[in-house]
KEDRENZA-56710 format. One record per atom (N, C-alpha, C, O): atom name; x, y, z. Coordinates in pm, 1 decimal, always signed. Layout:
! residues N
r atome = CA	east = X	north = Y	up = Z .
...
END
This chain:
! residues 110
r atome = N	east = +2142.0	north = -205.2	up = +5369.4 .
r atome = CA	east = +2002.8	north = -166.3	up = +5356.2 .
r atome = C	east = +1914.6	north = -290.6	up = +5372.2 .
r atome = O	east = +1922.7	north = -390.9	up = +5301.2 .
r atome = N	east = +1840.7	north = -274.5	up = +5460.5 .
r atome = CA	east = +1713.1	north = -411.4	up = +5465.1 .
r atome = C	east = +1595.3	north = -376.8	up = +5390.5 .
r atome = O	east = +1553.3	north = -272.5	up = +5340.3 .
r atome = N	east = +1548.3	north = -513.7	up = +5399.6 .
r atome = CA	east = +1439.3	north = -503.8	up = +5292.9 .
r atome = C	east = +1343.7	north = -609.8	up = +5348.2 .
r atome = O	east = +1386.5	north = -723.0	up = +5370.8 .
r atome = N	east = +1207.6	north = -575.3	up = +5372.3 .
r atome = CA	east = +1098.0	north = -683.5	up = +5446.4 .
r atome = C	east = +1101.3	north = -759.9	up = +5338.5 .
r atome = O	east = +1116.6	north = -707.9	up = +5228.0 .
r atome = N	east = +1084.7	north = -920.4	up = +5356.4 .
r atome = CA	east = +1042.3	north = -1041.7	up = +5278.1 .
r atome = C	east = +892.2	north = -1023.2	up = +5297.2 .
r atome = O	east = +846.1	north = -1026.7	up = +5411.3 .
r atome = N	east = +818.4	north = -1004.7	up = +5197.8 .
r atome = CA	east = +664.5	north = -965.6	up = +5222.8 .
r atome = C	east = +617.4	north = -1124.0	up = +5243.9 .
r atome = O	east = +667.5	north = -1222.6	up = +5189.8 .
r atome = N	east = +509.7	north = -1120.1	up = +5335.6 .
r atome = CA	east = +411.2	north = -1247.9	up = +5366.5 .
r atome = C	east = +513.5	north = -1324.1	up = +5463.2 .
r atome = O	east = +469.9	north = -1438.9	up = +5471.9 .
r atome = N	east = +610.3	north = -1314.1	up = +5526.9 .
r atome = CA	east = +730.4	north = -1364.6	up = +5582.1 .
r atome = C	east = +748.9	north = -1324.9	up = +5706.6 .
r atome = O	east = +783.5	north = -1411.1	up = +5787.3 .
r atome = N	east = +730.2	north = -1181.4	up = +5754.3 .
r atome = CA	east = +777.9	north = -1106.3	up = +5863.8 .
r atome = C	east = +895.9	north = -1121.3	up = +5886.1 .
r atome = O	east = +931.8	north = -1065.6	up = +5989.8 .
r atome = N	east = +976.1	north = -1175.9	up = +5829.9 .
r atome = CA	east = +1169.3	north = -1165.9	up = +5848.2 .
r atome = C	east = +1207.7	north = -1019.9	up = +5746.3 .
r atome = O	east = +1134.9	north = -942.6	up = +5684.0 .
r atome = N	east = +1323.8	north = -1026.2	up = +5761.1 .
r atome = CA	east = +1402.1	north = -859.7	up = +5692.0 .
r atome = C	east = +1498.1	north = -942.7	up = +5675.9 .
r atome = O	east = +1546.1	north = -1023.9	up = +5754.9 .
r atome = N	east = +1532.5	north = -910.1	up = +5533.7 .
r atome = CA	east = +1687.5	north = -922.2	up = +5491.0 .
r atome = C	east = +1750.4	north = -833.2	up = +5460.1 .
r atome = O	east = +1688.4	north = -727.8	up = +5446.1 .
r atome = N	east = +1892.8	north = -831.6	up = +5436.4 .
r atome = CA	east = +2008.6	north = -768.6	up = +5384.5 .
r atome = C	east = +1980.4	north = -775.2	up = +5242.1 .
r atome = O	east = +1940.6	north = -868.2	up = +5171.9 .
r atome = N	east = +2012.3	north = -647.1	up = +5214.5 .
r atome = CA	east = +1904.7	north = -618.0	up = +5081.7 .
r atome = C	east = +2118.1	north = -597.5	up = +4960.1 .
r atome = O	east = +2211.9	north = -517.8	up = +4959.4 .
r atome = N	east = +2088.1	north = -699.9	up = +4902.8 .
r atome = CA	east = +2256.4	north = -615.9	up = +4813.9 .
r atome = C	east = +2195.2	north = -504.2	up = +4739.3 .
r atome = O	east = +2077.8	north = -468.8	up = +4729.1 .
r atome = N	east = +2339.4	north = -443.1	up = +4674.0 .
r atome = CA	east = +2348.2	north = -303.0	up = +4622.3 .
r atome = C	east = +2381.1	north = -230.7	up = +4695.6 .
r atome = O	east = +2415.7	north = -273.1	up = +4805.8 .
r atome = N	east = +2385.5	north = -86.0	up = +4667.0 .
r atome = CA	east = +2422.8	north = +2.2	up = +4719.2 .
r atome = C	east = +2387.5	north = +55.1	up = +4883.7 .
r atome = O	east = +2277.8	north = +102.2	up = +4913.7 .
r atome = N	east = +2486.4	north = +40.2	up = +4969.4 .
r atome = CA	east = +2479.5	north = +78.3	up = +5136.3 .
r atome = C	east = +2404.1	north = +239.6	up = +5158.6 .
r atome = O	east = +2391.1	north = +326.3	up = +5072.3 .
r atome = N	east = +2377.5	north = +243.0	up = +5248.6 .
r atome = CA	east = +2300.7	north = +423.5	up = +5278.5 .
r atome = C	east = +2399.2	north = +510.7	up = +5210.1 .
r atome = O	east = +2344.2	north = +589.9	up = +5133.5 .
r atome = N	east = +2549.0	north = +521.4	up = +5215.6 .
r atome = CA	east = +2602.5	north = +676.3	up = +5206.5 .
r atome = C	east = +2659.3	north = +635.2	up = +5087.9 .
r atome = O	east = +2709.9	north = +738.4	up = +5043.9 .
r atome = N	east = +2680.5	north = +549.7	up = +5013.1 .
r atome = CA	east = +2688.5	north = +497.4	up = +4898.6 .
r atome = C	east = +2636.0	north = +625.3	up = +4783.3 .
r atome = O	east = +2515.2	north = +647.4	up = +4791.6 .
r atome = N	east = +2720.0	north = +720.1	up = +4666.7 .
r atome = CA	east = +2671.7	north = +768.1	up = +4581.5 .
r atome = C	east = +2619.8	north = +701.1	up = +4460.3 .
r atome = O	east = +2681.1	north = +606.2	up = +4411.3 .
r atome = N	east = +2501.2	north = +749.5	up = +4405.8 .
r atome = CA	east = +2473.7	north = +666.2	up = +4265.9 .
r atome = C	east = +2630.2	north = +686.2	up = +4188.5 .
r atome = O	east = +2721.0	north = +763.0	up = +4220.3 .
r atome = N	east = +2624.1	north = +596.8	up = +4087.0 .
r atome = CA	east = +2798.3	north = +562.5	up = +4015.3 .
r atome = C	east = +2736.3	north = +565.8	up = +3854.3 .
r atome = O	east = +2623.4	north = +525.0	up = +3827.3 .
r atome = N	east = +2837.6	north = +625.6	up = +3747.1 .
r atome = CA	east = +2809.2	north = +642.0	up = +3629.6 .
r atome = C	east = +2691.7	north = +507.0	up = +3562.6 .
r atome = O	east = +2616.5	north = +529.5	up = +3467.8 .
r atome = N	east = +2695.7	north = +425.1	up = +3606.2 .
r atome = CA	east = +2602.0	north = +320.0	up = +3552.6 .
r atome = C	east = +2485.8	north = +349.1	up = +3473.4 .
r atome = O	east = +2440.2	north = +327.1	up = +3361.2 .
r atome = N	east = +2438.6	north = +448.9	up = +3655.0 .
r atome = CA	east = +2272.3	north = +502.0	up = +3617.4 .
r atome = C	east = +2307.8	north = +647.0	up = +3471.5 .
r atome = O	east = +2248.2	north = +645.3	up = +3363.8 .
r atome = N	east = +2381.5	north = +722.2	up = +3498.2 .
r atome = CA	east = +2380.8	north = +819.1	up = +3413.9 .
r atome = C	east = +2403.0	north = +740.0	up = +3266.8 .
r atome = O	east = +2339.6	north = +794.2	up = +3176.2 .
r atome = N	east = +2474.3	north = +632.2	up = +3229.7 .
r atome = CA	east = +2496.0	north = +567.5	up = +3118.2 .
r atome = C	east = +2369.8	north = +522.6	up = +3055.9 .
r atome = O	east = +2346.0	north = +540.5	up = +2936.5 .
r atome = N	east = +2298.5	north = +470.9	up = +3128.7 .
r atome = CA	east = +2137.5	north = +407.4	up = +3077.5 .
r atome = C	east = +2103.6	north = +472.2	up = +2976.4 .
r atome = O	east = +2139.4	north = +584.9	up = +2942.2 .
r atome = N	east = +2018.2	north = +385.4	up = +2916.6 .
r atome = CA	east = +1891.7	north = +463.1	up = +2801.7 .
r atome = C	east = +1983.0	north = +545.1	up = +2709.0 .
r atome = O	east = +1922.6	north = +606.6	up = +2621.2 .
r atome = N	east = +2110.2	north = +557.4	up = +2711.3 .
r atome = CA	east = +2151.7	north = +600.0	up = +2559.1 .
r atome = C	east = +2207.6	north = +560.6	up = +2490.7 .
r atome = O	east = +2290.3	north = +623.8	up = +2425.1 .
r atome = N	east = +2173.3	north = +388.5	up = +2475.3 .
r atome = CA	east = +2232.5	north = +331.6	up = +2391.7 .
r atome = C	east = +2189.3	north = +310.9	up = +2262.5 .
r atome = O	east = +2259.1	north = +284.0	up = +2164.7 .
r atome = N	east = +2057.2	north = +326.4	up = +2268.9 .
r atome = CA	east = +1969.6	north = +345.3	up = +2125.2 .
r atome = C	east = +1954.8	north = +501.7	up = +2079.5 .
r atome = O	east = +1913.8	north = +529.1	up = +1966.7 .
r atome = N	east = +1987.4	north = +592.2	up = +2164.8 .
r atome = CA	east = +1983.1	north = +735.7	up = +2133.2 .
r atome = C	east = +2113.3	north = +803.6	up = +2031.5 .
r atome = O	east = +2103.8	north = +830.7	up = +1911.8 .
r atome = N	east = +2220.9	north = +818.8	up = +2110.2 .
r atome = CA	east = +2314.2	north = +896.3	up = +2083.5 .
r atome = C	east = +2368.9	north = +784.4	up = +2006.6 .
r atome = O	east = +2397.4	north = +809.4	up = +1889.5 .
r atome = N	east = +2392.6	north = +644.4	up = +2058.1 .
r atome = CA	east = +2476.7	north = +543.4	up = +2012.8 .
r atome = C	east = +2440.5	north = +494.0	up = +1858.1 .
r atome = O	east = +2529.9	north = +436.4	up = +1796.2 .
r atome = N	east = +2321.9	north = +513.4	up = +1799.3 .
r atome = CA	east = +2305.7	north = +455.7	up = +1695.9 .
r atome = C	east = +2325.7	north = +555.8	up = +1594.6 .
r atome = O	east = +2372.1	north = +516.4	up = +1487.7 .
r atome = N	east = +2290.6	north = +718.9	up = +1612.8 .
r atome = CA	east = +2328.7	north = +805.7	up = +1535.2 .
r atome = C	east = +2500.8	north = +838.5	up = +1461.7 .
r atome = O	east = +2539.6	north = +881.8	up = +1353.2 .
r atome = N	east = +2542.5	north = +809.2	up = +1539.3 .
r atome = CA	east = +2692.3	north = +859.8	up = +1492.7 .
r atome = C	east = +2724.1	north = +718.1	up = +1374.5 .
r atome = O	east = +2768.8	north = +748.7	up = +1263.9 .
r atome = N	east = +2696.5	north = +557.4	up = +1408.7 .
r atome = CA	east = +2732.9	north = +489.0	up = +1322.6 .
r atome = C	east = +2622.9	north = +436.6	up = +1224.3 .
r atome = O	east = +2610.3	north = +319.8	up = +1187.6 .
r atome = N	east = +2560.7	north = +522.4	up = +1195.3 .
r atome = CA	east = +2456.1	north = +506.4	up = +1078.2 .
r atome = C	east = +2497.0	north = +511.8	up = +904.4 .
r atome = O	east = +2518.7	north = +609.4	up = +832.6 .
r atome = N	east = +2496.9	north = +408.1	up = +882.5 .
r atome = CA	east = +2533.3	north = +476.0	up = +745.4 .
r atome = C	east = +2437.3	north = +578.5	up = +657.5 .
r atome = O	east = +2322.4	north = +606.5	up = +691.7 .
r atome = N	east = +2483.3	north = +615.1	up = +573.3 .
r atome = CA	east = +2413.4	north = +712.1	up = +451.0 .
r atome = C	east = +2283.7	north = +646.0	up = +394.8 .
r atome = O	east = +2278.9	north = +557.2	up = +309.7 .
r atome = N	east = +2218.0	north = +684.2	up = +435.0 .
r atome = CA	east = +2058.7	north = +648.6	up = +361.0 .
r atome = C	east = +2018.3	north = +574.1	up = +446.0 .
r atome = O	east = +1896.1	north = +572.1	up = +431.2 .
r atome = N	east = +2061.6	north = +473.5	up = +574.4 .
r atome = CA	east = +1989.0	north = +437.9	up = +647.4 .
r atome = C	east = +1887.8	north = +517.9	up = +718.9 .
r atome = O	east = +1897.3	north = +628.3	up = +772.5 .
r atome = N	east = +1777.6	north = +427.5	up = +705.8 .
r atome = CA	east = +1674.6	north = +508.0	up = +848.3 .
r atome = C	east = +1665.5	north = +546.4	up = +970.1 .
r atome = O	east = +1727.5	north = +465.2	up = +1038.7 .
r atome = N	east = +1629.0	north = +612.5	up = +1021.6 .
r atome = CA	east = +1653.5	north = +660.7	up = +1205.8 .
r atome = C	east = +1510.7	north = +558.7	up = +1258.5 .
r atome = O	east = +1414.3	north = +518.1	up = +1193.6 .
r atome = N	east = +1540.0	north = +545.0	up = +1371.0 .
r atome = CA	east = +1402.4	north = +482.8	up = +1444.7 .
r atome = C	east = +1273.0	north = +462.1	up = +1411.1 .
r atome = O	east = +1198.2	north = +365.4	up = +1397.1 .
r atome = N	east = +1265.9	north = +615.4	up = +1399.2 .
r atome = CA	east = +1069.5	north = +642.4	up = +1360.0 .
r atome = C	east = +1071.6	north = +603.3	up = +1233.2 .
r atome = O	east = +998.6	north = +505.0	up = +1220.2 .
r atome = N	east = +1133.5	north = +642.7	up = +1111.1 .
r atome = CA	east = +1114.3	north = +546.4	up = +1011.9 .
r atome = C	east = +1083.0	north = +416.2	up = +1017.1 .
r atome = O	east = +976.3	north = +371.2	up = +975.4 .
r atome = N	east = +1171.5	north = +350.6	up = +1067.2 .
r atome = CA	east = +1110.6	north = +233.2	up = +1096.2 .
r atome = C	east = +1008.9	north = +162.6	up = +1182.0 .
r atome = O	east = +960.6	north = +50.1	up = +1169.3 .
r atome = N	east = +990.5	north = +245.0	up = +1261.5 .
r atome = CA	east = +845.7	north = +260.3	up = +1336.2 .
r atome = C	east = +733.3	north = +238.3	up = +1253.7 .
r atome = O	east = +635.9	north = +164.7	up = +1269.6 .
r atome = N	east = +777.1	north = +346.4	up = +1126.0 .
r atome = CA	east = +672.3	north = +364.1	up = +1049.5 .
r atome = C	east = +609.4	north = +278.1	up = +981.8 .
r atome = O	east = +491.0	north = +269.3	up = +949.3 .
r atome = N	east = +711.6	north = +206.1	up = +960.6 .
r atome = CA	east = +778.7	north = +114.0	up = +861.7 .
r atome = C	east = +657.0	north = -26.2	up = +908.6 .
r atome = O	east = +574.8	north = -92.8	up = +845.6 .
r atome = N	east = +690.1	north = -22.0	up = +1010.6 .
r atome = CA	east = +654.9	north = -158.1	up = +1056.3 .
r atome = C	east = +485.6	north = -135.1	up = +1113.3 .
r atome = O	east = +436.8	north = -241.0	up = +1152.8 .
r atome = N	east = +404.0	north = -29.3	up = +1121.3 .
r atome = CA	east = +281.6	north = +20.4	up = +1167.1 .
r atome = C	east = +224.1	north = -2.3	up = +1013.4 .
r atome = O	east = +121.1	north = -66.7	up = +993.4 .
r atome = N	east = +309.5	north = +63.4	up = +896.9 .
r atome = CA	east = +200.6	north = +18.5	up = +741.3 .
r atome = C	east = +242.0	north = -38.6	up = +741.7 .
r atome = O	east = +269.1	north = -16.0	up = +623.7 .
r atome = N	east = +337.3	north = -187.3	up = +777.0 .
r atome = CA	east = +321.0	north = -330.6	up = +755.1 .
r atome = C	east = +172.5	north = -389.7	up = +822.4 .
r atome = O	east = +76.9	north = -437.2	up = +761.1 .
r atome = N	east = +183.3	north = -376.1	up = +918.2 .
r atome = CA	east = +51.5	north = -375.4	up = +1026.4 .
r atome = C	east = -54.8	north = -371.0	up = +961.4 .
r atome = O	east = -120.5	north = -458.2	up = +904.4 .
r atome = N	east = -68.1	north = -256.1	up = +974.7 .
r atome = CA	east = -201.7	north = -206.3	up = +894.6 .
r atome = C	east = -223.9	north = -280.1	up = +742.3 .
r atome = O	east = -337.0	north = -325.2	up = +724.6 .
r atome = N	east = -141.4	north = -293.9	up = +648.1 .
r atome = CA	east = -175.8	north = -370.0	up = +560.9 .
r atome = C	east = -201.9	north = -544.7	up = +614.0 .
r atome = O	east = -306.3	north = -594.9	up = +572.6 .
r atome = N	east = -153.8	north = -591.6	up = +660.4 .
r atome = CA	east = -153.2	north = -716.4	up = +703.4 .
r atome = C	east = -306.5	north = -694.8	up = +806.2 .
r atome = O	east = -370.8	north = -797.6	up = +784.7 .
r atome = N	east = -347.8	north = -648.9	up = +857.0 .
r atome = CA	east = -490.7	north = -631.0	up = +923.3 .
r atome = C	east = -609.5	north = -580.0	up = +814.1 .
r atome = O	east = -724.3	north = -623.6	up = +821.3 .
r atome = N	east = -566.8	north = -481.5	up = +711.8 .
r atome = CA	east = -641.7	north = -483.2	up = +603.2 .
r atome = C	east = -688.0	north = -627.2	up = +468.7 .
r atome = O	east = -780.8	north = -636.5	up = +388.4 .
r atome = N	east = -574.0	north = -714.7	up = +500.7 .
r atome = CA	east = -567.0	north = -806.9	up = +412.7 .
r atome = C	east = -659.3	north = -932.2	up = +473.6 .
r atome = O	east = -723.5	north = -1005.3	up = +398.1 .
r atome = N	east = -658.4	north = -950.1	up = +630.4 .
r atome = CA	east = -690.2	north = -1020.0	up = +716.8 .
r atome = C	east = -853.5	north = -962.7	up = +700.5 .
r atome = O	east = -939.6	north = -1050.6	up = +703.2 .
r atome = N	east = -892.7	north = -840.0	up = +686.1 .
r atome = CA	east = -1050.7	north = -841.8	up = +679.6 .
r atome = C	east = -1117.6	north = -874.0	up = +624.1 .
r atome = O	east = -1226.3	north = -929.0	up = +641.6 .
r atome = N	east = -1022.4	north = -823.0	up = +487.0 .
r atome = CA	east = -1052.1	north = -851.4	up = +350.5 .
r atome = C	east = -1055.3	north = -1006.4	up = +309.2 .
r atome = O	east = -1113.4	north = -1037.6	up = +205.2 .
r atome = N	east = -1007.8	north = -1081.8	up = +370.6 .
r atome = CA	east = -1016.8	north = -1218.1	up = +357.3 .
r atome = C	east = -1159.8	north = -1288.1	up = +412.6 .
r atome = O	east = -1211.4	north = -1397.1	up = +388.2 .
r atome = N	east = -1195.1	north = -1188.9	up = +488.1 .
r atome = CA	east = -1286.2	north = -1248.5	up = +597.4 .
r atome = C	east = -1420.4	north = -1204.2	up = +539.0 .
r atome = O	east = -1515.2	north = -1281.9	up = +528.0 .
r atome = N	east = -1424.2	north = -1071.3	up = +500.8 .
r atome = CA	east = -1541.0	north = -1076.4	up = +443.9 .
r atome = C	east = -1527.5	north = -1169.4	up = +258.4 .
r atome = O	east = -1625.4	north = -1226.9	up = +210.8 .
r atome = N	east = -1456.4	north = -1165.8	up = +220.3 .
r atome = CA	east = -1447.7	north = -1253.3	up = +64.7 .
r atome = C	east = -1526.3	north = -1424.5	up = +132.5 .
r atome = O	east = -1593.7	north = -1492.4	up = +55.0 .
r atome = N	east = -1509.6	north = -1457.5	up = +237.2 .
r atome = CA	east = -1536.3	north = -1587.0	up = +291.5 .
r atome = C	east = -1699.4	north = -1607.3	up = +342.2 .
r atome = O	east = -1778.3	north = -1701.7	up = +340.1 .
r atome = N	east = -1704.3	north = -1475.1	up = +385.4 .
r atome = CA	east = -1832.8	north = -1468.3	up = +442.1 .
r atome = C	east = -1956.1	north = -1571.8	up = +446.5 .
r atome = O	east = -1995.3	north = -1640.5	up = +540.9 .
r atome = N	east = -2013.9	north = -1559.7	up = +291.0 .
r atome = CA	east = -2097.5	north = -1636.0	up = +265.5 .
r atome = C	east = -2077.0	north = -1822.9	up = +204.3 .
r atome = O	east = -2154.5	north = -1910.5	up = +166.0 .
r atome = N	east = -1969.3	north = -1814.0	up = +219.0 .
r atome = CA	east = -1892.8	north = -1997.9	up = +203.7 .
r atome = C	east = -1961.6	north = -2074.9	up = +281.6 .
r atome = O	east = -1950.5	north = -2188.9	up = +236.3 .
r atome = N	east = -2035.1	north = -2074.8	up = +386.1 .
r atome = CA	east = -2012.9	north = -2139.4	up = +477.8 .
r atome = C	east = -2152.0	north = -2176.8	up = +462.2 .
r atome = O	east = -2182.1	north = -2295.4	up = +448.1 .
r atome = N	east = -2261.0	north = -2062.0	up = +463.8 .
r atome = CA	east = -2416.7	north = -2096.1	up = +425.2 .
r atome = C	east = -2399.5	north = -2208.1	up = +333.8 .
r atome = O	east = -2422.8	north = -2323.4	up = +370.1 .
r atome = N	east = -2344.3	north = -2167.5	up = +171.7 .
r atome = CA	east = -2361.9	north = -2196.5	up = +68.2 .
r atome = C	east = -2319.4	north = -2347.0	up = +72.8 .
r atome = O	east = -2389.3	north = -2431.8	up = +17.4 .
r atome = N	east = -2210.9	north = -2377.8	up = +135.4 .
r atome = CA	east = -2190.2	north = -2513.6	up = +150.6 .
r atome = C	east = -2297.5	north = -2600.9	up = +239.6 .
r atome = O	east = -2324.2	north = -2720.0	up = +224.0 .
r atome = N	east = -2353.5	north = -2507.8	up = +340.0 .
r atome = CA	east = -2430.1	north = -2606.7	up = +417.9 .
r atome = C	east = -2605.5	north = -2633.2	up = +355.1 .
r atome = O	east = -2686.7	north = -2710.9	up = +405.4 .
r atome = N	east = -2627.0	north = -2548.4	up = +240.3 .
r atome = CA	east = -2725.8	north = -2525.6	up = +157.0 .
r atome = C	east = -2685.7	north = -2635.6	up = +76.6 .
r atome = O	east = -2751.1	north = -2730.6	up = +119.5 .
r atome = N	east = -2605.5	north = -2678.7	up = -27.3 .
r atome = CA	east = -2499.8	north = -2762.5	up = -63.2 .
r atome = C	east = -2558.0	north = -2923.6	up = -24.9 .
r atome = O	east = -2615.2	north = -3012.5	up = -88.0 .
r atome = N	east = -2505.2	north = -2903.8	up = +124.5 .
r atome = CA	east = -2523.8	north = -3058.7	up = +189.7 .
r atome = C	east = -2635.9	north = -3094.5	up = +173.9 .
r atome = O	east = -2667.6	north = -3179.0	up = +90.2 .
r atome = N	east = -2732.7	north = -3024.7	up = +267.5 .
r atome = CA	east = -2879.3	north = -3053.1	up = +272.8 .
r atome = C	east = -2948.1	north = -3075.3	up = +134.0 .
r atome = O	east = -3022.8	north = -3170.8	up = +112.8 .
r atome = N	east = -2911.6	north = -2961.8	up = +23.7 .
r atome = CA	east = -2971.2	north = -3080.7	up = -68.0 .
r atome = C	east = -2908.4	north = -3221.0	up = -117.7 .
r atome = O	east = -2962.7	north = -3300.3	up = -194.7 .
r atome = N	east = -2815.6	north = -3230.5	up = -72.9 .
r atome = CA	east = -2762.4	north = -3336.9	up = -129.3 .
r atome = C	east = -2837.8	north = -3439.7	up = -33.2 .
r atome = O	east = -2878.7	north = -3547.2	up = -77.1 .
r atome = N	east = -2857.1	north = -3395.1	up = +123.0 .
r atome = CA	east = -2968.3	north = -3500.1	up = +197.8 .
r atome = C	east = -3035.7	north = -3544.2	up = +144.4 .
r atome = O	east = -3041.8	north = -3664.3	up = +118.3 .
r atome = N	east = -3149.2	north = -3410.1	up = +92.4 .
r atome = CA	east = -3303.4	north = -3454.6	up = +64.1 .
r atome = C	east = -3307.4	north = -3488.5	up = -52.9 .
r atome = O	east = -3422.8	north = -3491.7	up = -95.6 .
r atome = N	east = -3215.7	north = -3521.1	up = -139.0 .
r atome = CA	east = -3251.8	north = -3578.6	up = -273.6 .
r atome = C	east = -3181.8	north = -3534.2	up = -374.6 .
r atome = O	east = -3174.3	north = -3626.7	up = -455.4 .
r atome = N	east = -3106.0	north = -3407.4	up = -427.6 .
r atome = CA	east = -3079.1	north = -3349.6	up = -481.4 .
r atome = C	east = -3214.7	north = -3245.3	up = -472.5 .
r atome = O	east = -3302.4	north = -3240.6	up = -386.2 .
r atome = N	east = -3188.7	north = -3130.2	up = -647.4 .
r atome = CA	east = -3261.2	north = -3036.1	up = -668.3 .
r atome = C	east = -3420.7	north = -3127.9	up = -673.8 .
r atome = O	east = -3443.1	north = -3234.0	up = -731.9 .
r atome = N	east = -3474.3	north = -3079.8	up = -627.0 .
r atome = CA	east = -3622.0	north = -3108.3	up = -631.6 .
r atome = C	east = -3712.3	north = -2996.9	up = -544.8 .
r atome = O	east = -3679.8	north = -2903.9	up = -471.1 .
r atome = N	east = -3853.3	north = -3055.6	up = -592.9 .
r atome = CA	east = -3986.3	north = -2925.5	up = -492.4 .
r atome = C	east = -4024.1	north = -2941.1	up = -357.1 .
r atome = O	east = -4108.7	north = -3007.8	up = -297.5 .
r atome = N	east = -3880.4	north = -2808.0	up = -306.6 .
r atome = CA	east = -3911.4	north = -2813.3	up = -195.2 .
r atome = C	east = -3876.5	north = -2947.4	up = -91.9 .
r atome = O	east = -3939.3	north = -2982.8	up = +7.9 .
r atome = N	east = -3786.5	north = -2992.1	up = -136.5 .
r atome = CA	east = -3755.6	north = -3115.6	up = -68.8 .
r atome = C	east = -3602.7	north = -3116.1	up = +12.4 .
r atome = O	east = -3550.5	north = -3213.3	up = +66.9 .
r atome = N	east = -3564.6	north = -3017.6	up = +5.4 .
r atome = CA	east = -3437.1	north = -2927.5	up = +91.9 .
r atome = C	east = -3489.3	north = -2882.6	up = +219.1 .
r atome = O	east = -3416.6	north = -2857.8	up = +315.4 .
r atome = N	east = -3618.0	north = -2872.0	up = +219.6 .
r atome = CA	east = -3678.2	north = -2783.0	up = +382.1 .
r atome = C	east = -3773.0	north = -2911.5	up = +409.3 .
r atome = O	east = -3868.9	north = -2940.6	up = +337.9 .
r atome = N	east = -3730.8	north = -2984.7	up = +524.8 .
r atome = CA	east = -3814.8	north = -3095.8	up = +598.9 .
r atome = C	east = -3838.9	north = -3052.0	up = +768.5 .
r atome = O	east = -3745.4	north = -3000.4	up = +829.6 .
r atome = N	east = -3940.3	north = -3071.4	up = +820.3 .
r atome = CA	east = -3921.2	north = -3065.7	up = +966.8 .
r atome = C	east = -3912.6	north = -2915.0	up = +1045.1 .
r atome = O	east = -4016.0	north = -2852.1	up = +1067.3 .
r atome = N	east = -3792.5	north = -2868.7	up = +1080.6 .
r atome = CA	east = -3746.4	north = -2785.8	up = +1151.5 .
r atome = C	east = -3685.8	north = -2723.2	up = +1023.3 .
r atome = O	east = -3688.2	north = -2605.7	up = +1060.0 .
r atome = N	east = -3636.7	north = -2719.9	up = +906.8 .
r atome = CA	east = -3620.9	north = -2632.5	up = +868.8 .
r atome = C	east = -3725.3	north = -2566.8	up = +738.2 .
r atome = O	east = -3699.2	north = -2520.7	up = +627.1 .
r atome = N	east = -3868.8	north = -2591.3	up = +822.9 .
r atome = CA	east = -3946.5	north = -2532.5	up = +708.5 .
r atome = C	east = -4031.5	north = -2400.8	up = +724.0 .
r atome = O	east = -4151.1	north = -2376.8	up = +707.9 .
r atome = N	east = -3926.5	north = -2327.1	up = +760.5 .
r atome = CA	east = -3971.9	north = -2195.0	up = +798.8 .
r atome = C	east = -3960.4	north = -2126.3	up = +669.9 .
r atome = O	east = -3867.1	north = -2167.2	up = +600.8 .
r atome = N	east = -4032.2	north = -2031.7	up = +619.7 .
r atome = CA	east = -3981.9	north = -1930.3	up = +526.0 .
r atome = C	east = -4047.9	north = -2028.5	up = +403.0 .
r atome = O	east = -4099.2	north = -2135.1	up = +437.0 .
r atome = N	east = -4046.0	north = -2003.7	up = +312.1 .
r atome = CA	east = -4127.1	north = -2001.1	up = +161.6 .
r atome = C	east = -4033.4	north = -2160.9	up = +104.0 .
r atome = O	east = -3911.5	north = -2174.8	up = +113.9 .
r atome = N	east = -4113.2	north = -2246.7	up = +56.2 .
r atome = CA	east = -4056.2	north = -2371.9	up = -21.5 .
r atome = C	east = -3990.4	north = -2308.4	up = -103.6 .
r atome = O	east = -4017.3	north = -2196.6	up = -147.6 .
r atome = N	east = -3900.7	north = -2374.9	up = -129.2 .
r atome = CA	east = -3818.2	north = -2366.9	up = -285.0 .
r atome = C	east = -3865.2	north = -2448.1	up = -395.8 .
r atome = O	east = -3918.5	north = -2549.5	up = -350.9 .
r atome = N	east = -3866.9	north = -2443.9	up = -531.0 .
r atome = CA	east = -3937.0	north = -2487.4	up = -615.5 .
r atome = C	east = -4082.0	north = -2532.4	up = -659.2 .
r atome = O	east = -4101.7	north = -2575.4	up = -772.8 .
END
């Protein structure tokens, strides 16, 4: 059987199976090795597949619930520290001495 080498314009001799060649148990064997094959040597109380499918989707899902939940608990860290710095710029607590310049939009503090 040939087979075009694409971008090439040559043909090769393609291995595998010749034209009158029948498909051979190989193909019929496929795909049931996780089917039929795992049922018969299962022990007692083990799980079948979808259990563990399951298994591993509410792992998921908790681990993506925990991941949000982290994210919003963090949320506001980040202002508060940079609120933090700046007074520590302008002096410590004092009137209005945290908002200089460009950041004196919005109402003085103290």
């Amino acid at each position: 059987m040939t087979s075009t080498i694409w971008g090439t314009g040559r043909r090769k001799e393609k291995e595998g199976r010749k034209e009158g060649e029948e498909k051979g148990t190989e193909g019929e064997m496929k795909g049931k090795g996780r089917k039929e094959g795992r049922k018969e040597g299962r022990k007692e109380g083990e799980r079948g597949g979808e259990a563990r499918r399951d298994k591993r989707r509410r792992r998921k899902e908790k681990k993506g619930r925990e991941e949000r939940r982290g994210r919003k608990k963090r949320r506001g860290l980040k202002t508060e520290r940079r609120k933090e710095g700046r007074k520590e710029r302008r002096g410590g607590e004092g009137k209005g001495k945290e908002r200089k310049g460009n950041e004196r939009k919005g109402r003085k503090e103290g």
